[in-house]
C-alpha positions as CSV (number, residue, x, y, z in Angstrom):
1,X,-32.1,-3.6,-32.6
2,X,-33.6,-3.8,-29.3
3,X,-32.3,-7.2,-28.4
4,X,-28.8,-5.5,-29.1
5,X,-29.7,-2.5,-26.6
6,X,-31.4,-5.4,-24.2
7,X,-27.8,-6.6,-24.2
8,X,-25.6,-3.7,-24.2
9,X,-27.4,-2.5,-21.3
10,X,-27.2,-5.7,-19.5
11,X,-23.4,-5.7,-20.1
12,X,-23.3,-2.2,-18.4
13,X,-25.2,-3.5,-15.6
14,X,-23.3,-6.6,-14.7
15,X,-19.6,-4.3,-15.6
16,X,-21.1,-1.8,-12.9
17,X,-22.0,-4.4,-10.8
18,X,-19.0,-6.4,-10.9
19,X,-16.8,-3.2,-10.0
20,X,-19.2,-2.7,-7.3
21,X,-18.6,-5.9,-5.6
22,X,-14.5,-5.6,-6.1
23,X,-12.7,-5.1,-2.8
24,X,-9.8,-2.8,-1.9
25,X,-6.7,-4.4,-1.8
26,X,-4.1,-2.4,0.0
27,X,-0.5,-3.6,0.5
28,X,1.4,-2.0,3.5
29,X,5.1,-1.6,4.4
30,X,7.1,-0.1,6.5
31,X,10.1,2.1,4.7
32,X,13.3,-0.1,4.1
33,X,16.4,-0.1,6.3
34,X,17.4,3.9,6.2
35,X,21.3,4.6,7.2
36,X,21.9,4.9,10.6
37,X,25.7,6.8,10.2
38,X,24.6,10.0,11.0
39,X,22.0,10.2,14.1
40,X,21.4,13.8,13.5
41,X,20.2,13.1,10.2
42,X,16.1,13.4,10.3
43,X,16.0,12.6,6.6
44,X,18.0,9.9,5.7
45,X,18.4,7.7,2.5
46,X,18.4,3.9,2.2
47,X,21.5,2.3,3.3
48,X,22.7,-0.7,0.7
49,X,20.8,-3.1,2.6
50,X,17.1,-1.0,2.2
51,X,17.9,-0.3,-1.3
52,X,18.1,-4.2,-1.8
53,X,14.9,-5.0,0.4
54,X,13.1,-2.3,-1.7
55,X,14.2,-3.9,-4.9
56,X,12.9,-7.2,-3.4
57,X,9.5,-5.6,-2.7
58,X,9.1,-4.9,-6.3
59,X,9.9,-8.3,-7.3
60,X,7.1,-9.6,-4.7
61,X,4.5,-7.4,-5.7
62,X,5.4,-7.8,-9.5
63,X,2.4,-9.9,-10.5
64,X,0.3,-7.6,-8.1
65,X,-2.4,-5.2,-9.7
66,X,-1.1,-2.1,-8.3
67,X,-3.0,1.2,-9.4
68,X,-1.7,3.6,-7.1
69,X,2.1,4.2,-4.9
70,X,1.5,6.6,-1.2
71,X,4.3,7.6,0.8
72,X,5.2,9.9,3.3
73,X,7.9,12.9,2.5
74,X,10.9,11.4,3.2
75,X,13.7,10.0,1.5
76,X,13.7,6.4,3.0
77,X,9.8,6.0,2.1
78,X,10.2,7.1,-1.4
79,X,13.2,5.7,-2.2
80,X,11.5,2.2,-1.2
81,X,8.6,2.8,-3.7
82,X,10.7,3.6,-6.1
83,X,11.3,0.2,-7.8
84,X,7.8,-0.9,-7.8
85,X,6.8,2.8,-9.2
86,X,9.1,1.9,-12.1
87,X,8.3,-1.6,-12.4
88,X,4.8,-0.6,-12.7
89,X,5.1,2.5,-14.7
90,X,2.7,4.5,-12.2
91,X,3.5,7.8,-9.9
92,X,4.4,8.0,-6.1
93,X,2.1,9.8,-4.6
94,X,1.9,11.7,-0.9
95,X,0.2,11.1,2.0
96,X,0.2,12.8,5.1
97,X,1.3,10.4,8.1
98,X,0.1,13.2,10.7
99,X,-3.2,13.2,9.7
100,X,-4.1,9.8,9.4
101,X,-7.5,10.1,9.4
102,X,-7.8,12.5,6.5
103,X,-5.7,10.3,4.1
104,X,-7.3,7.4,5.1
105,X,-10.5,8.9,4.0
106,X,-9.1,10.5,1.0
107,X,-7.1,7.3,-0.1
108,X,-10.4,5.0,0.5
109,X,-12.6,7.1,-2.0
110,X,-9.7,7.4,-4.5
111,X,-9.4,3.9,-4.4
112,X,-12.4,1.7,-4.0
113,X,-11.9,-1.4,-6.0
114,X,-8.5,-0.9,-7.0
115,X,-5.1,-2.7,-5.1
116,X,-2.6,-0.1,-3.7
117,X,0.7,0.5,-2.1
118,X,1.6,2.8,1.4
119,X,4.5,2.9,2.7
120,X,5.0,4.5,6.2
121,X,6.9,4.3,9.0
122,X,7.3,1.8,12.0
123,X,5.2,4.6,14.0
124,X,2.6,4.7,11.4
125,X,2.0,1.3,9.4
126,X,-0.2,0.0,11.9
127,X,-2.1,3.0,13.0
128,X,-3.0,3.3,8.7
129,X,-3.9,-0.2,8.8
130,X,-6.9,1.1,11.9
131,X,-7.4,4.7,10.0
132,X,-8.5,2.2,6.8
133,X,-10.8,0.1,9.3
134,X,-8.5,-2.7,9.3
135,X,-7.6,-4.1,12.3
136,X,-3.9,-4.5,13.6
137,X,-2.6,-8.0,13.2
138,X,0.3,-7.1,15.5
139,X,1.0,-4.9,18.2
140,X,3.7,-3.1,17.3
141,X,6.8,-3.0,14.9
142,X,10.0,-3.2,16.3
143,X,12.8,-0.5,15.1
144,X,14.5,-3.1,13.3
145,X,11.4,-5.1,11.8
146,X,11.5,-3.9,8.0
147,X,10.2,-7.3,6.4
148,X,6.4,-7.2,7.7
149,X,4.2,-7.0,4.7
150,X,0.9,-6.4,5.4
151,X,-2.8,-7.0,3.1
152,X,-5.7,-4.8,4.5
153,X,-8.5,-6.6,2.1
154,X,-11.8,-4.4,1.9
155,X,-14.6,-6.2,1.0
156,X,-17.8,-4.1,-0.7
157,X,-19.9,-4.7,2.8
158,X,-17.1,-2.8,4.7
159,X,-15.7,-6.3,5.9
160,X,-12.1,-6.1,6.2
161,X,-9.0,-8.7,7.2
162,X,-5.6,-8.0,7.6
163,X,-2.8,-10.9,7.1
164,X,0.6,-10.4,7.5
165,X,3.4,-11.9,5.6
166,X,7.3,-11.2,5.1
167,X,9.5,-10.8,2.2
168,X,12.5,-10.5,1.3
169,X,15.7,-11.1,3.5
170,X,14.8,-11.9,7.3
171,X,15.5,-9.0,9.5
């Protein structure tokens, strides 16, 4: 009997210590392309071309571990989480893009261990990659750069790298 507790209680230890040592994996993206018909629109939906992109996204982070969706409120960042959400069977959640800082904390304690998805803006991708401790891997994103995917990697010590990749179709 105490040889089975001995090992039941090592088990815990090394699950718990293995968890410990898991790093944050956190995909970012900047929304798909949003229709540009009506400039006084400040909330506007994917045009044909985002919703394809965001269908793409899905199919690139399919084999992905993804716990957790953020976006901002709007319509173009939501509406590009939307196939993965379904794909994966998981919520969209909110974050609040004003107040970096904040969500960046709250997101981080959420999620420690676990692989994520944020989508922002081409204002605010970057500046969420810094607010997680990440740094940037470029300097900026252009207004018509919607293929940038980025991988903010969180190690247990508080290490971090950031790579940048693409998918789907070039911009």
């Amino acid at each position: 009997m105490k040889t089975r507790i001995s090992l039941l209680l090592l088990f815990i230890s090394l699950t718990v210590f293995a968890q410990s040592k898991t790093p944050t994996t956190i995909y970012l993206v900047r929304h798909a392309e949003k229709m540009t018909n009506d400039p006084a629109e400040t909330n506007p939906s994917l045009s044909s071309k985002g919703t394809d992109r965001a269908i793409e996204l899905a199919q690139t982070l399919k084999d992905s571990p993804i716990s957790t969706i953020y976006t901002t409120d709007t319509n173009r960042t939501w509406s590009t989480a939307a196939p993965t959400s379904e794909y994966k069977g998981i919520d969209i959640l909110k974050y609040d893009a004003k107040n970096l800082n904040v969500a960046a904390t709250t997101i981080l304690k959420e999620n420690k261990g676990k692989t994520i998805l944020i989508i922002g803006h081409s204002n605010t991708v970057l500046e969420t990659i810094e607010a997680l401790g990440g740094k940037r891997p470029i300097e900026n994103i252009g207004d018509l750069d919607y293929n940038n995917l980025f991988l903010l990697v969180i190690n247990s010590d508080g290490t971090t790298t950031t790579t940048l990749t693409k998918y789907g179709a070039a911009n």
